[in-house]
C-alpha positions, 0 to 999 in steps of 0.5 A: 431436522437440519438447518441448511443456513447453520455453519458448524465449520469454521472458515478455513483462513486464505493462504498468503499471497505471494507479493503480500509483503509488497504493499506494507513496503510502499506504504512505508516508502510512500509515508517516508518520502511524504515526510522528507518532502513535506520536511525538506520544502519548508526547511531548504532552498533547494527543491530540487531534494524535495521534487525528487522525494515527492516524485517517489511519493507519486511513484509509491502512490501509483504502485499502490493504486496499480497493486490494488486494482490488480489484485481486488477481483481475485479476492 
């Protein structure tokens, strides 16, 4: 008798995603710009450097959250 909740087969692995290589960028870019920012406030004057790097912090922030809810139903 066979058991029909047995797998004998294992699971194929899912092809990659063609954008796959975006998230790992901004996730690279957002930890960059937090940096240069959080670095660039307490050590210069200037906050218009740190305002732009924290702007492109909020950017990645907001791609990343944009790529995720677009592509968390398809998995």
């Amino acid at each position: 008798m066979t058991d029909p909740y047995r797998i004998t087969e294992a699971p194929v692995a899912a092809p990659k995603k063609p954008g796959s290589l975006l998230r790992p960028l901004l996730w690279l870019a957002f930890f960059v710009t937090t940096a240069a920012n959080v670095t660039l406030s307490t050590a210069t004057d200037n906050h218009w450097i740190s305002s732009a790097f924290g702007l492109v912090a909020a950017l990645c922030a907001v791609v990343l959250i944009v790529h995720h809810r677009r592509n968390r139903a398809r998995s």
